[in-house]
C-alpha positions as CSV (number, residue, x, y, z in Angstrom):
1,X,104.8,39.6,159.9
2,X,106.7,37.0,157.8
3,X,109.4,36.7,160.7
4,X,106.8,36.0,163.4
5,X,104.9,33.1,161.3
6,X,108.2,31.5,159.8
7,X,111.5,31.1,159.3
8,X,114.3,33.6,159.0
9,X,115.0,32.6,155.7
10,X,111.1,32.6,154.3
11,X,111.1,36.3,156.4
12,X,114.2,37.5,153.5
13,X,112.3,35.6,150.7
14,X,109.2,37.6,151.8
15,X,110.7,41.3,152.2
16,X,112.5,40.2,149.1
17,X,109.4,39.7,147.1
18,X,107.9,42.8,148.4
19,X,110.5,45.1,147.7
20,X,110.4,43.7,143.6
21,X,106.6,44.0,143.4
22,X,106.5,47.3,145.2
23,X,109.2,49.0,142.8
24,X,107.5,47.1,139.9
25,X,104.0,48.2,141.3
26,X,104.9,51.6,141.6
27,X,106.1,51.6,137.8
28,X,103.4,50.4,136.3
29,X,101.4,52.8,138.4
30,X,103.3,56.0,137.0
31,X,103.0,54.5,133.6
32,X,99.2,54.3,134.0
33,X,98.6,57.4,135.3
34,X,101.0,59.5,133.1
35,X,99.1,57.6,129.9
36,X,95.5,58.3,131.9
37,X,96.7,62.0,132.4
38,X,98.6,63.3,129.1
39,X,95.3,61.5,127.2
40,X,93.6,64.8,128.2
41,X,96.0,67.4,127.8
42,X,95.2,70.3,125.7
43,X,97.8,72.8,124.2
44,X,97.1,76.6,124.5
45,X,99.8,79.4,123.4
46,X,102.1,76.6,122.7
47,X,102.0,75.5,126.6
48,X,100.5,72.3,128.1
49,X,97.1,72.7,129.9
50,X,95.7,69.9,132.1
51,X,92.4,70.0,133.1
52,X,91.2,69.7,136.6
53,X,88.8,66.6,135.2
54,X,92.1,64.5,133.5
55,X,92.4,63.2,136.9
56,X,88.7,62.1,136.8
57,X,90.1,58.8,135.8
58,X,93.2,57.9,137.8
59,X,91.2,58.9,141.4
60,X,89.0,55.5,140.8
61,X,92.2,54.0,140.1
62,X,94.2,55.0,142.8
63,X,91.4,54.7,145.0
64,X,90.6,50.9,144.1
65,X,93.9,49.4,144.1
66,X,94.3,51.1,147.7
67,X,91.3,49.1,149.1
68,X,92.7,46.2,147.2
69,X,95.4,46.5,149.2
70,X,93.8,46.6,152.2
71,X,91.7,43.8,151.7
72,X,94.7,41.8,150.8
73,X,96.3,42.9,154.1
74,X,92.8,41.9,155.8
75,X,93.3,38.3,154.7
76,X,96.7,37.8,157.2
77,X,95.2,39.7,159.8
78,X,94.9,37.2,162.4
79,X,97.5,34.3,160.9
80,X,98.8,32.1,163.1
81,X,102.3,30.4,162.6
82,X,101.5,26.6,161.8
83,X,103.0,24.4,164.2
């Protein structure tokens, strides 16, 4: 979308930009959830045991940040390259 409402150089900038936040999103997201998940770990026989409800509280957060995504995405929908 940033090639067809700009110029080639904003469309690297852009893609640019993306590719940081996305590998920095996707960090902090693994961090998160691996902090979320090992809080309710239980050890049994000397093996770890995760119960089916330690992912009770990374669903709502996986689930939010995907419809904030979406609405973000909703907001350039129908852009239009300024003249």
């Amino acid at each position: 979308m940033a090639g067809e409402l700009g110029s080639r150089r904003a469309e690297v900038a852009a893609m640019g930009l993306v590719g940081i936040l996305g590998c920095i999103g996707a960090a902090v997201q693994d961090t998160v959830s691996g902090v979320l998940i090992e809080a309710t770990k239980t050890v049994v026989d000397g093996k770890d045991v995760y119960p089916v409800e330690s992912f009770d509280t990374v669903f709502p957060i996986w689930i939010g940040t995907s419809i904030l995504a979406l609405l973000l995405v909703c907001t350039v929908w129908k852009a239009k390259k300024r003249e």
